[in-house]
C-alpha positions as CSV (number, residue, x, y, z in Angstrom):
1,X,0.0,0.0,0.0
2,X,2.9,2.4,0.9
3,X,4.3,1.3,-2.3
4,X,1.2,2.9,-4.1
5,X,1.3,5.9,-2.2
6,X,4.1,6.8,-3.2
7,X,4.3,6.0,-6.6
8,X,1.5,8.1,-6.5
9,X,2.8,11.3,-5.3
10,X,5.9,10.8,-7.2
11,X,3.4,11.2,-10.7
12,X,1.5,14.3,-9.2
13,X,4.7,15.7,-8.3
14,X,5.8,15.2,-11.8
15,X,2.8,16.5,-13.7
16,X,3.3,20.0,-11.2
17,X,6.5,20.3,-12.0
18,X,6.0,19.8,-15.5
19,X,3.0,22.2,-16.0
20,X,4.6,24.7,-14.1
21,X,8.0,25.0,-15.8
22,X,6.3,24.8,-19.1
23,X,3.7,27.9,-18.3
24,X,6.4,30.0,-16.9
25,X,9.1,29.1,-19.6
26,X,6.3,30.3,-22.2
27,X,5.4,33.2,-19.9
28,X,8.6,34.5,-19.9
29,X,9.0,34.1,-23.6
30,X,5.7,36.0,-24.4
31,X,7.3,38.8,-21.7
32,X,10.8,38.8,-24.0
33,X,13.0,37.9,-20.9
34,X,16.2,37.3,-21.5
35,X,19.4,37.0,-18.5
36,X,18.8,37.5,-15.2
37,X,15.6,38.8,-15.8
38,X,14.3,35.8,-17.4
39,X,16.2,33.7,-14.6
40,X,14.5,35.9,-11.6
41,X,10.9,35.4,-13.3
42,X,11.2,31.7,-14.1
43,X,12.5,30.8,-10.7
44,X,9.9,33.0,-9.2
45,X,7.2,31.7,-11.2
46,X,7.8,27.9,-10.5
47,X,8.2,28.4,-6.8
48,X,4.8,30.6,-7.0
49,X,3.0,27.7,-8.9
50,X,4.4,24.8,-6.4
51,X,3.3,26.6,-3.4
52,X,-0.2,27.0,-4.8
53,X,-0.2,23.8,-5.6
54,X,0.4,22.1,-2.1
55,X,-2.1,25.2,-0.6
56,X,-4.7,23.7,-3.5
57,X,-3.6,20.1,-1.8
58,X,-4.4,21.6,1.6
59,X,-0.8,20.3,2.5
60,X,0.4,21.2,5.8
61,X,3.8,21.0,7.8
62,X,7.0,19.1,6.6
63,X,4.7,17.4,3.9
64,X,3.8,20.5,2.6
65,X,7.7,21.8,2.7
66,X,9.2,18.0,0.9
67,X,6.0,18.6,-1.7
68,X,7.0,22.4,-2.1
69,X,10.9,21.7,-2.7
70,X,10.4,18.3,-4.6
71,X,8.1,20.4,-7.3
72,X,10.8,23.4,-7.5
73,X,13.7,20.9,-8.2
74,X,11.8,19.3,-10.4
75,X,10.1,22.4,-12.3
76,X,13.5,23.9,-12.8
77,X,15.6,21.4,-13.9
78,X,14.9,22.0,-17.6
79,X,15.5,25.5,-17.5
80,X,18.9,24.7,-15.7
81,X,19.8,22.7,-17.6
82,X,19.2,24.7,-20.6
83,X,21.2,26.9,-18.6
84,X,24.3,24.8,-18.4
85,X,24.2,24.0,-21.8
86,X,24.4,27.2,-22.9
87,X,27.5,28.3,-20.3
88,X,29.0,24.9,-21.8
89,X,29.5,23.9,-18.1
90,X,30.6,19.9,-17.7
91,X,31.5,18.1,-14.6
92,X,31.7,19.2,-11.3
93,X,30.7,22.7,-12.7
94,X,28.0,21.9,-14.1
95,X,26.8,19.7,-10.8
96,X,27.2,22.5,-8.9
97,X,25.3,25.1,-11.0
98,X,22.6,22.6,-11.4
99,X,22.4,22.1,-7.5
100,X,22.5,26.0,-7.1
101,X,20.0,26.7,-10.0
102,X,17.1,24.1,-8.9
103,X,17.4,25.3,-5.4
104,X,15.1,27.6,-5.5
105,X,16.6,30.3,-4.5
């Protein structure tokens, strides 16, 4: 049963992640961001969508904080990764941007 529960979770936490990245990345296009503008908004807008979406859950307490984090990491990792790419970072650079990036913050 736990098994299910979380296999569960895991696939809404992927759809939210998913949906929000994609809605801000296209946001941000339509806006004509570019730098650390476009950086700012995207990071802002994911973070804004994953806390609505665990207040939509009615999450509460450390559930609410693992759902909130799990969704940003997830949310930005395309946009990091585009990221990298484009610095051409590889390695141990490129881990540690990626870490840095997704965090949210």
């Amino acid at each position: 049963m736990k098994i299910v529960l979380a296999a569960l979770v895991s696939a809404l936490l992927s759809i939210s992640a998913f949906a929000a990245d994609s809605a801000c990345l296209t946001t941000a296009a339509e806006k004509k961001l570019s730098g650390a503008a476009k950086h700012s908004f995207v990071k802002k807008c994911v973070r804004d969508r994953c806390e609505a979406g665990a207040t939509e859950k009615k999450l509460a307490g450390a559930v609410k904080n693992s759902f909130t984090n799990k969704c940003i990491t997830e949310g930005l990792e395309p946009f990091c990764t585009e990221q990298a790419v484009s610095k051409k970072l590889a390695g141990a650079a490129k881990s540690s941007y990626m870490k840095k990036c997704q965090s949210g913050n």
